[in-house]
Backbone as CSV, one residue per row, in Angstrom:
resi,resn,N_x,N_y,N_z,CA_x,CA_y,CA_z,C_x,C_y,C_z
1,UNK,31.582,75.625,-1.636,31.947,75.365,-0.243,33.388,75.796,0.002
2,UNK,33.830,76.420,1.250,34.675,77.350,1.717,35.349,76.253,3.024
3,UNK,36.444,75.711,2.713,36.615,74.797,3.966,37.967,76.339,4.963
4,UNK,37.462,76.115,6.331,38.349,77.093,7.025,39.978,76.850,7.103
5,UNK,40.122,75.644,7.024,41.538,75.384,6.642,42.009,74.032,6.270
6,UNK,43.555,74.214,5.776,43.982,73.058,5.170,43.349,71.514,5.660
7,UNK,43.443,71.636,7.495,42.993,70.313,8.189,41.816,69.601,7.512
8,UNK,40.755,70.673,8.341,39.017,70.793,7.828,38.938,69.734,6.255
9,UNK,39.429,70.603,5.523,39.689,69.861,4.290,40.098,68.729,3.594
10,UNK,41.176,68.239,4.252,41.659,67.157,4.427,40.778,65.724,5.190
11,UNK,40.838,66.281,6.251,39.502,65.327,7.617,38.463,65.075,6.366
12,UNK,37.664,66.210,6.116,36.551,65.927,5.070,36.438,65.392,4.303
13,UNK,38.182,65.354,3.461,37.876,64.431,2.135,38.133,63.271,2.418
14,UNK,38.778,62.718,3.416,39.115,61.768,3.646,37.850,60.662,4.487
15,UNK,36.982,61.441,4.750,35.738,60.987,5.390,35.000,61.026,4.179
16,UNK,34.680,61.480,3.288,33.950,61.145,2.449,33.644,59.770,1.985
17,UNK,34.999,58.761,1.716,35.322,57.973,1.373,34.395,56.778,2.202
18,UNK,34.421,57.382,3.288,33.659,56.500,4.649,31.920,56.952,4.669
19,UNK,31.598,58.109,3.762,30.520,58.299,4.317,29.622,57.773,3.181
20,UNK,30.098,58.125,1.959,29.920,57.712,1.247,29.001,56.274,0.841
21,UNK,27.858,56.024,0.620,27.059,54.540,0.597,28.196,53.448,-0.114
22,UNK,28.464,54.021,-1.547,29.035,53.285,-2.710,30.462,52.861,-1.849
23,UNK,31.412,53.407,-0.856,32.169,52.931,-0.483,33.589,53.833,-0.955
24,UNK,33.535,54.806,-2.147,33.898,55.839,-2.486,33.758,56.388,-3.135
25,UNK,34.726,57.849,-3.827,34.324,58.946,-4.034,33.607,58.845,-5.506
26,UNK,32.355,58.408,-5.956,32.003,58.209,-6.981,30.778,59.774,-7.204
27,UNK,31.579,60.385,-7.034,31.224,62.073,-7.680,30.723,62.298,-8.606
28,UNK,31.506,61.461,-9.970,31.129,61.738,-11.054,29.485,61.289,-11.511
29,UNK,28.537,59.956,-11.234,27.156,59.625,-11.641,26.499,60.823,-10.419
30,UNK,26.990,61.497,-9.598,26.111,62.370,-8.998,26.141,63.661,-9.612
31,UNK,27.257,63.605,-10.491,26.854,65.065,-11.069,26.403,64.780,-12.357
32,UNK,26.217,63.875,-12.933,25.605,63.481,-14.121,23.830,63.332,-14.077
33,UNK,23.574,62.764,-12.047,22.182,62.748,-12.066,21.495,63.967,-11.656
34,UNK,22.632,65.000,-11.240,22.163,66.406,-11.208,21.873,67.181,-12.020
35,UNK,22.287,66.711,-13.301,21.636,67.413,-14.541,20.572,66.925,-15.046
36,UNK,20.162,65.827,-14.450,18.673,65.578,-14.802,17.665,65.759,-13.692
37,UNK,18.088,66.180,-12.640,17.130,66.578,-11.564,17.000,67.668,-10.930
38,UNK,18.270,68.368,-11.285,18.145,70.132,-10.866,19.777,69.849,-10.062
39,UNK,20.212,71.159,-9.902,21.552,71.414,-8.933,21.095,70.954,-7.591
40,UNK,22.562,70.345,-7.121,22.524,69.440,-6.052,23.047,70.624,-5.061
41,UNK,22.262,70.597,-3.883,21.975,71.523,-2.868,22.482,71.044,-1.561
42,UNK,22.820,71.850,-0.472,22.580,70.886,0.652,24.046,69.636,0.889
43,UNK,23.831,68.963,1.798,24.889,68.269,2.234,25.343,67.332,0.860
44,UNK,24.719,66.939,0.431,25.277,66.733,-1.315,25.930,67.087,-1.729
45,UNK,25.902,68.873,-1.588,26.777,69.273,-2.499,28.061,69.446,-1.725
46,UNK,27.970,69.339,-0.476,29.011,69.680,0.223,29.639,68.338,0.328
47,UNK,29.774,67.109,0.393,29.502,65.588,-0.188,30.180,65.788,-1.337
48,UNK,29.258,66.263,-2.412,30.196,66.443,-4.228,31.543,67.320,-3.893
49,UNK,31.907,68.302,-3.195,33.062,69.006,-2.827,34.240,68.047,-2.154
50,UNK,33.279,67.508,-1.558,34.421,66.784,-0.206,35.156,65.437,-1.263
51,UNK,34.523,64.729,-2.195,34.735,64.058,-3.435,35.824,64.407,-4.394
52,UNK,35.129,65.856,-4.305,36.710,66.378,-5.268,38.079,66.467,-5.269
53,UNK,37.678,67.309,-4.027,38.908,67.689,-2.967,39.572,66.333,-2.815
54,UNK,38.631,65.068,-2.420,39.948,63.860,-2.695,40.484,63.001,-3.449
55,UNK,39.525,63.939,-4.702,40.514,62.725,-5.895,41.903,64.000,-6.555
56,UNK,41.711,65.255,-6.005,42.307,66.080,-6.662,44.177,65.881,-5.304
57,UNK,43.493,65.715,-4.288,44.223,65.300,-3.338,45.717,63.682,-3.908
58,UNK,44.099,63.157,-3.750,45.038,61.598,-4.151,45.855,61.749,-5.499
59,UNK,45.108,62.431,-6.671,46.098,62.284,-7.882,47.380,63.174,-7.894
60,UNK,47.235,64.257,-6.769,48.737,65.510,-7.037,49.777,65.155,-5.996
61,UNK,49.114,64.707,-4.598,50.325,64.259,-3.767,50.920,63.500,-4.009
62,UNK,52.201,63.040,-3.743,52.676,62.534,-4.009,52.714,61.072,-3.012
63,UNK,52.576,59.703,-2.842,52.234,58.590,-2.226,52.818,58.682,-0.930
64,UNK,53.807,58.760,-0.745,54.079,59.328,0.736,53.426,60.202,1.369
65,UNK,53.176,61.162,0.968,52.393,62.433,1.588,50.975,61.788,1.778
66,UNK,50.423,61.198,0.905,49.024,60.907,0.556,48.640,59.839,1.504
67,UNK,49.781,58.850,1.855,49.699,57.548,2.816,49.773,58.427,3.707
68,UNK,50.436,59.334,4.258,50.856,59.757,5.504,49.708,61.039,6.261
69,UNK,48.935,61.284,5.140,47.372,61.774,5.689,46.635,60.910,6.083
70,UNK,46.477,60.181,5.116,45.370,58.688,5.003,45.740,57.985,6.537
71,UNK,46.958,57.621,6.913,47.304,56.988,8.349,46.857,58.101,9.408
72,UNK,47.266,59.369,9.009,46.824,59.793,10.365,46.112,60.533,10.674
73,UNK,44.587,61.039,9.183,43.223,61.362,9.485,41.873,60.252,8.667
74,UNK,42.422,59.421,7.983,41.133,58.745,7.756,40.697,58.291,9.107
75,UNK,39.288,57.621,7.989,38.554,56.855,9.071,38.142,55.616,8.569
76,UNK,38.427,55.876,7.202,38.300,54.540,6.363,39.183,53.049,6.906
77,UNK,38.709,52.225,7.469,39.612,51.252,8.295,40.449,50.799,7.554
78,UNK,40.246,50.171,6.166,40.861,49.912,5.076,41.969,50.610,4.785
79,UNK,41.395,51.639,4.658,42.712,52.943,4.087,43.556,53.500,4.768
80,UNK,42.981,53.480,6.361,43.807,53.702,7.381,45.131,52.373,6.865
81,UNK,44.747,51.346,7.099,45.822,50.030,7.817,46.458,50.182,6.484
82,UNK,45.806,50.397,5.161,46.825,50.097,3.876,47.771,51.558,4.186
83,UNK,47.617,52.530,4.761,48.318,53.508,4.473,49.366,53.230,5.599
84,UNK,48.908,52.732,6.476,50.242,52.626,7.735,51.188,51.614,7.570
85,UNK,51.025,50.529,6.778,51.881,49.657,6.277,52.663,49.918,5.358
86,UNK,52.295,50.989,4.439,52.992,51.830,3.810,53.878,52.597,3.519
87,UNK,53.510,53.449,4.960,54.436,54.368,5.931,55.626,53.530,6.390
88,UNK,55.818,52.473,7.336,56.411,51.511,7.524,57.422,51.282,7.027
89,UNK,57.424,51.481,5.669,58.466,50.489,4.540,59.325,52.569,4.674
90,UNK,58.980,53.305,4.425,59.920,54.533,4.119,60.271,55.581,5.195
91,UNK,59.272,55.331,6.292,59.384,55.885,7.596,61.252,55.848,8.087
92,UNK,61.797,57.091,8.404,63.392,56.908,9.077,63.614,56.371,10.247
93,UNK,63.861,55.402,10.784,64.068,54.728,12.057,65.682,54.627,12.107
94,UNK,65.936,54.681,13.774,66.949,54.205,14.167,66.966,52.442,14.543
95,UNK,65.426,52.253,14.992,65.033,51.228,15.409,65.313,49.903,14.954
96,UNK,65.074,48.591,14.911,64.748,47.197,14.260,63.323,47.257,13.406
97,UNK,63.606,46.507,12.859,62.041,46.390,11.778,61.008,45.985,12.482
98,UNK,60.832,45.323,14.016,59.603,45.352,14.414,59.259,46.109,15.195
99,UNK,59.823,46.875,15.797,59.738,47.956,16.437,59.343,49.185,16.000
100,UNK,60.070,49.433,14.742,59.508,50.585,13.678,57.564,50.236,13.305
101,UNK,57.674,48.840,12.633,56.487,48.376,12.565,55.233,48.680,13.846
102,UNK,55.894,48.460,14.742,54.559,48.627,16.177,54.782,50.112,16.304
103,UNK,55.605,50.408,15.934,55.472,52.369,16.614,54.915,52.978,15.394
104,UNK,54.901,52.788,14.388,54.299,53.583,13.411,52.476,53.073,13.120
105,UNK,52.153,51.660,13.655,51.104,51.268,14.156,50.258,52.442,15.021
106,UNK,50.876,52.141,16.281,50.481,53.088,17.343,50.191,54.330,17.035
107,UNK,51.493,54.870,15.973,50.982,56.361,16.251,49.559,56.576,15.199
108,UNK,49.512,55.729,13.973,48.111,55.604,13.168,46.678,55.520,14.082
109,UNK,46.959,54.136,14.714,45.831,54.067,15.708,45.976,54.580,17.202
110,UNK,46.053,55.707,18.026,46.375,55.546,19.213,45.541,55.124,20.403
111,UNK,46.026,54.928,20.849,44.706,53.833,22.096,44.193,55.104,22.508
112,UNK,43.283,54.914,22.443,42.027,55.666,23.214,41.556,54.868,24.602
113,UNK,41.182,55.253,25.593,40.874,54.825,27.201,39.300,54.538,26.519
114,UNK,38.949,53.231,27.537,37.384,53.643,27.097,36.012,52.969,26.430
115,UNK,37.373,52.468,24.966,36.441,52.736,23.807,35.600,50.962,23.597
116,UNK,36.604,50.132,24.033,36.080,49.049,24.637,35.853,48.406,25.899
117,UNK,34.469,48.117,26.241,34.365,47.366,27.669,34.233,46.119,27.565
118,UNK,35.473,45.674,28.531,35.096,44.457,28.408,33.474,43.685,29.204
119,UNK,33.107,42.683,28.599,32.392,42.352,28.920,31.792,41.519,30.076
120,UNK,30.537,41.823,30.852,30.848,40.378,32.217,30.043,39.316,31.975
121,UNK,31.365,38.436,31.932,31.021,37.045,31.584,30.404,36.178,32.975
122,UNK,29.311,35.294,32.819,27.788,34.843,33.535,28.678,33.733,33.888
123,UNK,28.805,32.721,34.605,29.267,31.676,35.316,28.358,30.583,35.379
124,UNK,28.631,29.254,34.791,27.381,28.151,35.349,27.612,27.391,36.895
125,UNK,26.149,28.176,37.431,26.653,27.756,38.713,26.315,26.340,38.540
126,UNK,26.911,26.364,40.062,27.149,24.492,40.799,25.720,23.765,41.107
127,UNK,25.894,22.771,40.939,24.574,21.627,41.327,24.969,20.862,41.793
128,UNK,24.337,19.792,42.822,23.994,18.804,43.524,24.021,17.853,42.271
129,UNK,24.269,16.874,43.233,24.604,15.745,42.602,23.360,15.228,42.045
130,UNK,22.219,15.831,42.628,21.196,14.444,41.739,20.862,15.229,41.031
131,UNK,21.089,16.162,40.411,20.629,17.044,39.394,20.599,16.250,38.115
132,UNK,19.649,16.172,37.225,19.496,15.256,36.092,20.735,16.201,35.013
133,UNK,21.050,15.326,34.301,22.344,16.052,33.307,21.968,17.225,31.935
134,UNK,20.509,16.575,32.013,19.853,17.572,31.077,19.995,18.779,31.503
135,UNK,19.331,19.109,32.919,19.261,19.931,33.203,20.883,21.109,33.272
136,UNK,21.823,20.228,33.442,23.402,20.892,33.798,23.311,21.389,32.615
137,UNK,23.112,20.890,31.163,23.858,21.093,30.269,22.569,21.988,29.320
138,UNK,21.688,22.101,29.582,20.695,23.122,29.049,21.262,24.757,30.068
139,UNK,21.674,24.905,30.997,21.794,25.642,32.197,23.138,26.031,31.493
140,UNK,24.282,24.753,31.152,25.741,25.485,30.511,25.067,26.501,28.931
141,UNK,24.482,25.696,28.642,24.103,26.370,27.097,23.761,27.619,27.229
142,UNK,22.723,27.873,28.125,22.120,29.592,28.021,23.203,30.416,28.886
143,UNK,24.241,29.542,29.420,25.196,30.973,30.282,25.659,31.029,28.807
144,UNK,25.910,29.977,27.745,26.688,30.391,26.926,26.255,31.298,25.722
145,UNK,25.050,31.385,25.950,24.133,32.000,24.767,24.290,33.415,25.172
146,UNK,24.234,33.682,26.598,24.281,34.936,27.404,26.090,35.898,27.455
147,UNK,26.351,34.712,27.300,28.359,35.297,27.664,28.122,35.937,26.364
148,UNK,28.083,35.022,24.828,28.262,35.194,22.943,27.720,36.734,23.001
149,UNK,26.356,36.787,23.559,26.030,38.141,23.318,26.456,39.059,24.471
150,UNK,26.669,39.261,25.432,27.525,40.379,26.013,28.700,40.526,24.840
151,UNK,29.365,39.580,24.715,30.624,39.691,23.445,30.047,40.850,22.357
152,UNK,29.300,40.062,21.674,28.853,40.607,20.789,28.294,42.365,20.820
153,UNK,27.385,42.634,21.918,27.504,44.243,22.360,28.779,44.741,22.678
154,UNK,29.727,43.979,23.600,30.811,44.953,23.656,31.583,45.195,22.141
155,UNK,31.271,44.554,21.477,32.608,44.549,20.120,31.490,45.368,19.239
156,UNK,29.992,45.824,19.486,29.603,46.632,18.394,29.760,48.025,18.964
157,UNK,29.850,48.192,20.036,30.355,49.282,20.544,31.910,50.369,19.620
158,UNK,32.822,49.226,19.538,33.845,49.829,19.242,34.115,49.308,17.317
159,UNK,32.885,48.975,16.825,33.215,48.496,15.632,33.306,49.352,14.250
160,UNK,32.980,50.597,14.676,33.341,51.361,13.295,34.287,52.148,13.704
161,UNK,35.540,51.682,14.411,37.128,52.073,14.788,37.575,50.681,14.578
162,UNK,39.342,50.798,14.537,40.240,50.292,14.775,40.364,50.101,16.085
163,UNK,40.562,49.164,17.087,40.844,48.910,18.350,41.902,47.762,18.621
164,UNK,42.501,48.274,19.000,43.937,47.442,19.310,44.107,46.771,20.566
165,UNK,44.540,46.047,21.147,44.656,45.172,22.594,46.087,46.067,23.036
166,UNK,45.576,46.181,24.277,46.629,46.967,24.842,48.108,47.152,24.934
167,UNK,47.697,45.600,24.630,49.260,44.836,24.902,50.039,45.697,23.049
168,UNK,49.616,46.232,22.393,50.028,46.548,21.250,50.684,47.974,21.801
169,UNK,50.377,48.798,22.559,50.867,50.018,23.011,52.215,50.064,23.940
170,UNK,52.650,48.578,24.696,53.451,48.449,25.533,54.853,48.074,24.532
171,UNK,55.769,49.645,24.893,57.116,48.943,23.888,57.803,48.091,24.367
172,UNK,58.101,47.020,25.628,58.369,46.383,25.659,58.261,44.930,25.037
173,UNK,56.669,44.994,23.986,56.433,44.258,23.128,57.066,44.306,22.613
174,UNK,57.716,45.643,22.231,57.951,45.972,20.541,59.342,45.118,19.990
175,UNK,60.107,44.948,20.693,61.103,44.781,20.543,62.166,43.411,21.288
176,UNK,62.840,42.388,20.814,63.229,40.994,21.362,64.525,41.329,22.045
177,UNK,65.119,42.046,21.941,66.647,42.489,22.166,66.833,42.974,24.127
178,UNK,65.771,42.892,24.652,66.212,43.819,25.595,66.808,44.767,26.063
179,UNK,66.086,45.762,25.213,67.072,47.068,25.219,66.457,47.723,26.900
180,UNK,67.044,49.142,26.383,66.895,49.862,28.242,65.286,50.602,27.767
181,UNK,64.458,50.992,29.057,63.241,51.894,28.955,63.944,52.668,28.220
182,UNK,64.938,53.275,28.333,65.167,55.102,27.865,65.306,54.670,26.228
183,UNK,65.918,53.620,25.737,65.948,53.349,23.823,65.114,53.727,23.701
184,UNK,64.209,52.501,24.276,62.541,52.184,23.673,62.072,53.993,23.372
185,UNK,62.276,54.783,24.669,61.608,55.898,24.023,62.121,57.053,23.166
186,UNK,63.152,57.048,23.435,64.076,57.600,21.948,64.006,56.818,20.710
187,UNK,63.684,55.684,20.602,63.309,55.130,19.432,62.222,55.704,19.046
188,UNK,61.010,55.351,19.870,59.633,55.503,19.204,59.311,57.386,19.190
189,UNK,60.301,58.225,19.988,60.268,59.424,19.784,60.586,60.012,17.983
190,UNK,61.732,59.369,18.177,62.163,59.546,16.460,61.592,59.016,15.561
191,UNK,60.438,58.303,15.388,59.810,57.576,14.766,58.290,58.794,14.347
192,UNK,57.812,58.898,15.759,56.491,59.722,15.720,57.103,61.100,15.335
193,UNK,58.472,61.657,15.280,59.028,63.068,14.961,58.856,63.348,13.545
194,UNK,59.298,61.737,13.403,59.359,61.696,11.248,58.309,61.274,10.865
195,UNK,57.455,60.823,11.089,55.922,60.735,11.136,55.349,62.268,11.038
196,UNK,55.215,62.630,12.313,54.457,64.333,12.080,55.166,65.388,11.207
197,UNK,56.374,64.958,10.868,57.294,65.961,10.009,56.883,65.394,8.595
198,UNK,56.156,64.370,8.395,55.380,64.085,6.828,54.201,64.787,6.411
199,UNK,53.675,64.589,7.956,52.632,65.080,7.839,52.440,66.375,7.390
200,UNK,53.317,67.147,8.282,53.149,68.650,8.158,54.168,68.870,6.709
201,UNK,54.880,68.284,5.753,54.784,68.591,4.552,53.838,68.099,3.921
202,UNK,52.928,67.108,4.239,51.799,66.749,3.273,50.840,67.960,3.450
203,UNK,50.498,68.140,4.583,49.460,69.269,4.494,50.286,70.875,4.319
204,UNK,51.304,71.332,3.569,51.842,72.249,3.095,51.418,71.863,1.801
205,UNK,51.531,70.705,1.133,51.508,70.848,-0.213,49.938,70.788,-0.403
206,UNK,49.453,69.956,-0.200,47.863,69.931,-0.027,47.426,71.506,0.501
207,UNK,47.576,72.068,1.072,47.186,73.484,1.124,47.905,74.809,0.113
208,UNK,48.751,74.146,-0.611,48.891,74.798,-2.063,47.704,74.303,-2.733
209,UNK,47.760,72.890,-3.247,46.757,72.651,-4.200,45.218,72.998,-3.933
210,UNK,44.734,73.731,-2.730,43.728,73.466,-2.018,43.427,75.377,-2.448
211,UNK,44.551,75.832,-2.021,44.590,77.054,-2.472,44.458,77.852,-3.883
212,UNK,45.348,76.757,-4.428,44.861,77.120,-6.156,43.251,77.081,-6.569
213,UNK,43.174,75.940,-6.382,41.913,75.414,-6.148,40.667,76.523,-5.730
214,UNK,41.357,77.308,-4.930,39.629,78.317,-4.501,38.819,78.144,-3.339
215,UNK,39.349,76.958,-2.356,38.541,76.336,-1.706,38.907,76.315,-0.159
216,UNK,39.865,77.090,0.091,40.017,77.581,1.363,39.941,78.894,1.833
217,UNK,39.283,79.100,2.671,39.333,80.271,3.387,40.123,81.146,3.583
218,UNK,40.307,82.504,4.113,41.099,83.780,3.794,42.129,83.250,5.110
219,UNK,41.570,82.477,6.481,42.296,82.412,7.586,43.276,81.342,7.468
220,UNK,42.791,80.549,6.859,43.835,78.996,6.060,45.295,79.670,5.367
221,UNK,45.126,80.505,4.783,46.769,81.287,4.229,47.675,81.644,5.252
């Protein structure tokens, strides 16, 4: 398998991890059960590639580089949040420590429009007074049986993402000091600058090793 470039490659291996049944890249009993059942063909094998590519990934980068993919192409929820907490501690800020903390958040997860609806919650209507009490409180129960599950559809909607409450995107959270609008965004500017400036040395070096490797395309150079 021929990935078209450094990205492709990266995205892929890092999804593996997620697509994976076992939970990760356990490559090795699939190529052990391929010698007893014939060569592995097909999205398998492209699966056994995408496996490689990220343990060959994870063992040569170096932990910064490697957190700083993991934050800002997994999909692994796990690996996402361990890698952005990560970032966090070595990331260059001008900022305060919670501020650095919520902006390097944000830029890992960014709000997407959309991705959760909230749900419409059912109301127990009003009764007359001679209404027997059974009846009120069988009538509260099923609005409440009815509200739990609207809940419950809206939150499976957005459940194989990260979804953040809005209020996590507003930098006026971010920070106790009352600084001016214009900090806030020169802060979190310099923050997401040294952020994508990791990035783009992680995927320089990762597209050496990717290159040695054999496994990128002629347009990827």
């Amino acid at each position: 398998m021929i990935y078209r470039n450094v990205i492709s490659a990266v995205v892929r291996a890092l999804a593996a991890e997620t697509i994976n049944s076992a939970g990760g890249c356990d490559f090795e009993p699939k190529v052990q059960a391929s010698k007893l059942k014939g060569e592995i063909t097909g999205k398998d094998a492209a699966l056994l590639i995408d496996c490689m590519v990220h343990k060959v990934l994870h063992a040569q980068l170096s932990p910064r580089h490697w957190n700083a993919l993991t934050a800002k192409f997994s999909t692994h929820n796990g690996r996402k949040i361990e890698a952005t907490g990560r970032l966090v501690a070595i990331v260059t800020s001008p900022a305060p420590a919670l501020f650095t903390r919520k902006a390097v958040t944000a830029w890992a997860i960014p709000q997407i429009k959309g991705v959760r609806k909230e749900p419409v919650k059912a109301r127990t209507p009003e009764f007359d007074e001679g209404v027997p009490s059974w009846r009120v409180e069988a009538a509260k129960a099923a609005i409440r049986r009815a509200n739990a599950k609207e809940e419950q559809k809206a939150g499976s909607r957005s459940s194989d993402m990260i979804v953040l409450a809005d209020s996590n995107y507003d930098m006026n959270t971010w920070d106790n000091q009352g600084m001016s609008e214009r900090t806030y965004q020169l802060w979190n500017k310099a923050i997401k600058k040294a952020l994508e400036s990791l990035v783009d040395d992680a995927l320089v070096e990762a597209q050496l090793l990717l290159e040695a490797a054999g496994v990128l395309g002629e347009q990827a150079a």
